[in-house]
C-alpha positions in Angstrom: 0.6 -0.4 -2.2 -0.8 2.1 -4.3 1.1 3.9 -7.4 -0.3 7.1 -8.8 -3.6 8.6 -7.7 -5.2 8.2 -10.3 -3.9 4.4 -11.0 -2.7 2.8 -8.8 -4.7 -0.3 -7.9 -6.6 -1.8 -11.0 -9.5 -2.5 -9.4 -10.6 1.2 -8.1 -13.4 1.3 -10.5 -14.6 -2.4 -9.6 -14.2 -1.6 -6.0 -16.3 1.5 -6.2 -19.2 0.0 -7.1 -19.2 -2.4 -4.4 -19.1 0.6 -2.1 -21.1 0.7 0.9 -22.4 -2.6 1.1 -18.5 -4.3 1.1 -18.1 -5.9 3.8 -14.3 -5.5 5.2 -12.5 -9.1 6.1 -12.8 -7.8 10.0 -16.1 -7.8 10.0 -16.7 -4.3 9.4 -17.9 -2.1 6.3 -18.2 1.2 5.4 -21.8 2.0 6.1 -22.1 -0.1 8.9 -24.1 2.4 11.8 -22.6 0.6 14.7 -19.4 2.4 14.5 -18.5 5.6 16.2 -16.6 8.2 14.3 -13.1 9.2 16.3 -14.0 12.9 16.1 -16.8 12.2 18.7 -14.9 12.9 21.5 -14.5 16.6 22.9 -11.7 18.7 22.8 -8.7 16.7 24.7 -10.0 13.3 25.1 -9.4 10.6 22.1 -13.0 8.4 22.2 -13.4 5.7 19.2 -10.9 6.1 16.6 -11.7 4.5 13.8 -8.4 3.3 11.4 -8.7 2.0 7.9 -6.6 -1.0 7.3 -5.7 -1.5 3.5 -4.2 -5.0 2.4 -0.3 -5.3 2.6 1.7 -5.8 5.3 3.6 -2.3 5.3 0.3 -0.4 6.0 -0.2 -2.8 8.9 3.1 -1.9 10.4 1.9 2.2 10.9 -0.9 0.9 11.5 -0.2 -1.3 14.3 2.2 1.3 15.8 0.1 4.3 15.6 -2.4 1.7 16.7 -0.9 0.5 20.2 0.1 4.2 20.4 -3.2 5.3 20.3 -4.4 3.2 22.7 -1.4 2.7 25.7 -0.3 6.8 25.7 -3.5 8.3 24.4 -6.2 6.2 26.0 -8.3 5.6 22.8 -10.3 3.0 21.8 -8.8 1.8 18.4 -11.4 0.0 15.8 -9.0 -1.2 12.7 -11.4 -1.9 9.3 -9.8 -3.6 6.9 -10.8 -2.5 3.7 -9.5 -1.7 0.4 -8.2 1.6 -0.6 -11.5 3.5 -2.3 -13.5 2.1 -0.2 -11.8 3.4 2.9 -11.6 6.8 1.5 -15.8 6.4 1.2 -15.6 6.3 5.1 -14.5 9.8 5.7 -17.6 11.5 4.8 -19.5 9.6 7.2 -17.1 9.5 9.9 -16.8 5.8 9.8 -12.9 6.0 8.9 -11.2 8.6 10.7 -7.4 8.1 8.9 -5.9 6.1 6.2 -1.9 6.6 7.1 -0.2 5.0 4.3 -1.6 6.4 0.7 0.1 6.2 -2.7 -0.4 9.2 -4.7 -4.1 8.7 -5.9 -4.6 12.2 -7.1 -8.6 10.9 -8.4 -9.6 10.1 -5.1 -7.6 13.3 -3.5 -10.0 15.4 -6.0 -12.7 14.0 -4.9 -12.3 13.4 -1.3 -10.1 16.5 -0.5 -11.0 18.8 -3.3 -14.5 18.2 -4.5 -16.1 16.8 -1.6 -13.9 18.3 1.3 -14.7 15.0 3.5 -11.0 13.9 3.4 -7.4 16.2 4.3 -3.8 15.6 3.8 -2.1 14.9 7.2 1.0 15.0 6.0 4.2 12.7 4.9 4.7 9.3 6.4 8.4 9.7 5.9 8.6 6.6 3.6 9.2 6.9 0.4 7.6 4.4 -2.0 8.4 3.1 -5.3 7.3 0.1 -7.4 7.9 -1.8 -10.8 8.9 -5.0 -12.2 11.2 -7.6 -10.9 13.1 -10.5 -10.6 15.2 -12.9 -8.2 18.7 -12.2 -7.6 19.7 -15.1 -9.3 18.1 -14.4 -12.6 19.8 -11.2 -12.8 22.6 -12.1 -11.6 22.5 -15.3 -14.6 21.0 -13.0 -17.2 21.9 -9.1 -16.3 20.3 -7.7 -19.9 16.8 -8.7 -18.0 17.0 -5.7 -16.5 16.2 -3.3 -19.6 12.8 -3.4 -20.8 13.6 -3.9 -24.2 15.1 -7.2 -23.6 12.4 -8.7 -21.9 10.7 -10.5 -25.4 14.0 -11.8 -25.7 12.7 -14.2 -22.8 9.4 -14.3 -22.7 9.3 -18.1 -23.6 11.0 -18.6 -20.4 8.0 -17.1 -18.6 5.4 -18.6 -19.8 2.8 -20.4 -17.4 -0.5 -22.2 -18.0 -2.2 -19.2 -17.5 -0.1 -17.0 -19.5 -2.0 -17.9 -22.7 1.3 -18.7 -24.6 2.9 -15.3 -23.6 5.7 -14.7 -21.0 3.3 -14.2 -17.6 4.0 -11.1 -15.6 2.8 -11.9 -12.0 1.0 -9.2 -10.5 -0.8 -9.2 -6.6 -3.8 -8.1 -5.2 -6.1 -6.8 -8.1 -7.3 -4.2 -6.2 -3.5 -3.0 -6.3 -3.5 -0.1 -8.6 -1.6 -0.7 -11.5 -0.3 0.3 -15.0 1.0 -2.6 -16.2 -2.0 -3.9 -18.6 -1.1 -0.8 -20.3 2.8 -1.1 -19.9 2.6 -4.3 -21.6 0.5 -3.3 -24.4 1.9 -0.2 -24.6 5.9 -1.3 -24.7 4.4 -4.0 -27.1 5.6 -7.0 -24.9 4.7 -10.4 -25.4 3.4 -11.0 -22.3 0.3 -11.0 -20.0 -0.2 -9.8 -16.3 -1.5 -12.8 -14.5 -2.6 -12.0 -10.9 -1.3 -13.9 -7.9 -4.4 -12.5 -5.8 -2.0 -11.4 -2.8 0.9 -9.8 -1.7 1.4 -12.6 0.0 1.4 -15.4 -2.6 3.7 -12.3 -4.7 6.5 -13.1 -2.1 5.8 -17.0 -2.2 6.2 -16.6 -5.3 9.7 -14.9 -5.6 10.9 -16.8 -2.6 10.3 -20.1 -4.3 11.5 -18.8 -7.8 14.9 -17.8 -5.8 15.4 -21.3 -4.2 14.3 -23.2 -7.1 15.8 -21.3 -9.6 12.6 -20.2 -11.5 12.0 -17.6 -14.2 9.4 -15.3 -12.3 8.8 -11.2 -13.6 6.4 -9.7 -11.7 5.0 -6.5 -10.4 6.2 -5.8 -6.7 7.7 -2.7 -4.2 9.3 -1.1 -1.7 9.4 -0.6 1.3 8.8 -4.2 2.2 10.6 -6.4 4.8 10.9 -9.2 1.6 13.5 -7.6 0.3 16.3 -8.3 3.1 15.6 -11.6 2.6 15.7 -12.2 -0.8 17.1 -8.6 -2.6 14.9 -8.7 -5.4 16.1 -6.4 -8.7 14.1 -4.2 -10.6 13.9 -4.1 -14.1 14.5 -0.3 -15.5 11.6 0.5 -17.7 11.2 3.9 -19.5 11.9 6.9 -17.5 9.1 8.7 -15.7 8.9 12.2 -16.6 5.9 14.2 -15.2 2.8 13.3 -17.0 3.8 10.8 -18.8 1.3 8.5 -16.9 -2.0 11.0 -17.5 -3.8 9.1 -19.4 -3.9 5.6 -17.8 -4.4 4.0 -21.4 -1.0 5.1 -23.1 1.1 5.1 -19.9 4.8 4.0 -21.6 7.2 4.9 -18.7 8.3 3.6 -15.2 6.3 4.3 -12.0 7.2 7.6 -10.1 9.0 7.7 -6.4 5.9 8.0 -4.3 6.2 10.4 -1.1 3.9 8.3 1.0 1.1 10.4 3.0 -1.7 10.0 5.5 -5.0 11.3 4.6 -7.7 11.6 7.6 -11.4 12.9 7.5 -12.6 16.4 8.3 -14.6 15.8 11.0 -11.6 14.0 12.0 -9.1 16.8 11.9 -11.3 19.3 13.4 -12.3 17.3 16.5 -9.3 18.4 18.8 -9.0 14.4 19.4 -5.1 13.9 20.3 -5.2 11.5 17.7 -5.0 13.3 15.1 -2.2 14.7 16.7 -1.0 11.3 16.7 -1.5 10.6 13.3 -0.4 14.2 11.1 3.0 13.7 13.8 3.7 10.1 13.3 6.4 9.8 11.0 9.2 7.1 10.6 11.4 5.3 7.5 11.2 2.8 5.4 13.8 0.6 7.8 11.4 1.1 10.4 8.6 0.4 8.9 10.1 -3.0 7.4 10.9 -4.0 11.2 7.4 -3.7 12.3 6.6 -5.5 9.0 9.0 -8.4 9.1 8.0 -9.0 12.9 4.2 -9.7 11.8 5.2 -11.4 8.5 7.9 -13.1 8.9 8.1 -13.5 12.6 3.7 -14.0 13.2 3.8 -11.9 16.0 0.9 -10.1 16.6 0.0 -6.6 15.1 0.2 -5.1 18.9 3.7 -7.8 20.2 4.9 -6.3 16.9 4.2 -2.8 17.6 4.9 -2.9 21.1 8.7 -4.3 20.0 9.2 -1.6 18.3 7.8 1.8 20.3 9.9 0.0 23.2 12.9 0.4 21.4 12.6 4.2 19.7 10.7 5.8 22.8 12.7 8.9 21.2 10.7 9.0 18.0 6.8 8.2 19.8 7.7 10.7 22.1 8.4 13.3 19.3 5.0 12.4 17.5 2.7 13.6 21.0 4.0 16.4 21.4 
């Protein structure tokens, strides 16, 4: 997932340095002169396109749908990289990543991509509206409801405390590439606690699952839309209000997370390349119920990115028709 622009996955900074030389986990990387850029094809006809994969599962459900889309109505080859967030966003100047189709604010990489270098544009909403925050399992809310406000959370930070929690109550965040305020929510809100990262959005919702069976104190970091939550309805904890700015300076950020309008970005080259994928892409849009179908079928379900896709076009023809025309 991805918060604000400019913060939302901790790592950014780490990751850019990696840059070109990252290999993705499907093999590919940015920088790698084997791949053809989806713009290549003349006016009409759809070529390579190539689609950045970022690691949770709700960006594999548009991307598997635009995907199999793609590929069964518009004839294109699809290449999926899976790759971070920044580092995708490095693609679009060499026309290595054609679209990223689900982004989460990051107005710093907008500036630079979309502004500054003009190698990236803004394809429009996704429909899905995102949000994320801090939470807990049903039945710890439901046992202790005065967990929900911030300011009672060092009332039970003993409760959370881990082995690798240093003595503090741990706050379980995922992937550290996720960008996230919460280093600076805890220090900020002067919390006893310390943000321990699972590694994962996957071992996140191990993590909750087995704290709700078990009966386990778990607080951590998580978001919506996800399929997770219709299994087990996880509740957020209501930390200070967001107002407009309030998270500008990543270092004193003291307030909740905003409700993201989730967008696709695509290169340039992309966009200009009269490729009907592009139509494809600034057209696709769909809400968070659909997307936590597609996502539960592949999670949840292990059917493939395309059985999962394929599930789902076959049952709203309706809406893929709308998105080529």
């Amino acid at each position: 997932m991805a918060r604000q622009a400019r913060q939302w996955r901790v790592g950014a900074a780490g990751i850019a340095v990696l840059g070109l030389t990252l290999t993705a986990c499907g093999g590919t990387k940015v920088g790698d002169s084997s791949s053809e850029a989806g713009g290549s094809g003349s006016s009409g006809t759809c070529g390579t396109f190539n689609l950045a994969v970022n690691p949770w599962v709700g960006y594999e459900a548009n991307a598997a749908v635009i995907a199999y889309v793609a590929e069964k109505d518009l004839g294109c080859k699809v290449t999926k990289k899976n790759l971070k967030e920044e580092i995708a966003w490095q693609g679009f100047g060499t026309g290595e990543v054609d679209a990223v189709v689900e982004n989460w604010g990051h107005d710093d990489l907008k500036k630079k991509y979309i502004t500054d270098q003009k190698t990236a544009v803004d394809a429009g909403p996704t429909g899905n509206e995102g949000l994320i925050g801090w939470y807990v399992p049903p039945w710890l809310a439901k046992a202790h409801p005065d967990i929900l406000d911030w300011s009672n959370l060092n009332k039970y930070a003993a409760e959370f405390k881990t082995s690798e929690s240093g003595g503090k109550g741990q706050l379980l965040d995922g992937d550290p590439s996720f960008v996230t305020n919460d280093e600076a929510l805890v220090k900020n809100l002067k919390l006893d606690y310390k943000v321990v990262y699972a590694g994962s959005e996957t071992a996140l919702i191990q993590a909750f699952r087995k704290a709700e069976k078990d009966k386990e104190w778990v607080i951590g970091y998580f978001y919506e839309p996800q399929w997770f939550m219709s299994e087990v309805p996880l509740a957020k904890v209501k930390l200070p209000d967001y107002k407009e700015g309030c998270d500008a300076d990543t270092a004193k950020v003291a307030c909740d997370y905003p409700v993201y309008k989730l967008d696709k970005i695509v290169s340039a080259k992309f966009a200009e390349s009269g490729s009907p994928a592009y139509g494809l892409v600034k057209n696709f849009n769909w809400t968070n119920d659909d997307q936590n179908v597609v996502a539960k079928y592949i999670a949840e379900d292990k059917m493939t990115a395309e059985a999962a896709a394929e599930k789902w076009v076959e049952a709203n023809r309706d809406k893929v028709d709308a998105w080529l025309k």
